[in-house]
N, C-alpha and C positions, 0 to 999 in steps of 0.2 A: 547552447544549441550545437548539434556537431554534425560537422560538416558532412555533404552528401557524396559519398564515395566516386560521386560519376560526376562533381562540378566542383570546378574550384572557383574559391573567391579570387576578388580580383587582386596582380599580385604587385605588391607595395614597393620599392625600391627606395631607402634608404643609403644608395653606395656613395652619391656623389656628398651629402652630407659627412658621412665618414671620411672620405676622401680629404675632406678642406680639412679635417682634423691632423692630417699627417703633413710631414715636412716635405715628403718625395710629393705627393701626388696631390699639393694644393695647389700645382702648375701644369700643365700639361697633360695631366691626372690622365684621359684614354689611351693616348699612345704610351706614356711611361708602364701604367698598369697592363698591357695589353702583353706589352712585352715581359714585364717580370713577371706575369700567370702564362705566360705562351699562348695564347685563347687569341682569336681574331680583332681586330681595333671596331668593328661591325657589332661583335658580343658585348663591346664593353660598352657601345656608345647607345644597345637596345636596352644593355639596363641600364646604363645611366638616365635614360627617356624614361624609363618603366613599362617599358613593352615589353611581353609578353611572358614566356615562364621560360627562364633560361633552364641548359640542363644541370643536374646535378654536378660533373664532372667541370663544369664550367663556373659554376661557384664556388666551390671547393679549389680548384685556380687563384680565382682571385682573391678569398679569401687567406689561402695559404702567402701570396705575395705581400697582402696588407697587415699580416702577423708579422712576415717576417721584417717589416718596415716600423712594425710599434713593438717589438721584439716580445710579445704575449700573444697566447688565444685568442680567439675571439667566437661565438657562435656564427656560422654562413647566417642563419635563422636570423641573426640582429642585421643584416645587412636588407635581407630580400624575404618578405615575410607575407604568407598565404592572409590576404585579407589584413595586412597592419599587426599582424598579432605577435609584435617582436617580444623576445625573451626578457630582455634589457629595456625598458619603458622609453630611455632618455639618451638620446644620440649621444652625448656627452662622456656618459658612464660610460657607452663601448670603451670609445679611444679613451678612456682613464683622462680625458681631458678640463683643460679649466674651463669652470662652466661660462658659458657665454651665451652669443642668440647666434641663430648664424644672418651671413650676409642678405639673403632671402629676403630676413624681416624688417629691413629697413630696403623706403623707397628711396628715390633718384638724388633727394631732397636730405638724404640722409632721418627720416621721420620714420617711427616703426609704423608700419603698415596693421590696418583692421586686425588683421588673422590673427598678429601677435601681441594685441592690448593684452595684459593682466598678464602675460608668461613670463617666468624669473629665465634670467640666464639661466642653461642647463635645464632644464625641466622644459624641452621643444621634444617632438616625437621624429618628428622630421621636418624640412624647409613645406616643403609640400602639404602635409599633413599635420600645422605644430601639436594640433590639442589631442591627433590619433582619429584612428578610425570610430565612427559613433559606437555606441557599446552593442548597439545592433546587431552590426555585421560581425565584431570585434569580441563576443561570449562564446 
């Protein structure tokens, strides 16, 4: 299906899972990122929420900070993606990291929670979205 030049889907926020992947920014993660992108602690903490459509100039920020922190690329598109539709399927894969679940999918009790039955380490989409957007919205 391709999308309607005059509506976007709704748009996905993947940053704070990224985020827990890194050593700088699995602490204090909006003010430390806020600062090394220069972008406002308000930008960081509307996508961390997944509010609304940050700008261009504003991801390219942050995205440059969190390269220069995993010292590789990365696509903006794997972080914050129109409708779920990330380039990179498996949060994991961005940060080149060991596969794991993240914190998310276990409750209080330490017990993986509904969402995340049958998911292997590394093969989540996001905390929020593990199994991805349906293929609906998502083609």
């Amino acid at each position: 299906m391709t999308p309607s030049p005059h509506h976007f889907d709704q748009t996905i926020s993947r940053l704070a899972d990224v985020l827990a992947h890194t050593k700088r920014y699995s602490f204090k993660a909006p003010s430390r990122l806020s600062q090394d992108a220069g972008v406002h602690p308000a930008s960081v903490f509307r996508i961390l929420r997944g509010g609304g459509n940050p700008s261009f100039l504003t991801v390219t920020r942050i995205t440059e900070a969190i390269e220069r922190e995993l010292g590789f690329r990365i696509d903006p598109r794997d972080l914050i993606a129109e409708g779920g539709r990330f380039p990179t399927p498996y949060c994991c894969d961005v940060t080149r990291s060991q596969p794991s679940l993240p914190d998310a999918a276990f409750d209080e009790f330490g017990d993986l929670k509904a969402a995340f039955a049958g998911i292997e380490p590394g093969k989540w989409v996001s905390s929020r979205h593990p199994r991805g957007i349906s293929s609906s919205t998502n083609s």
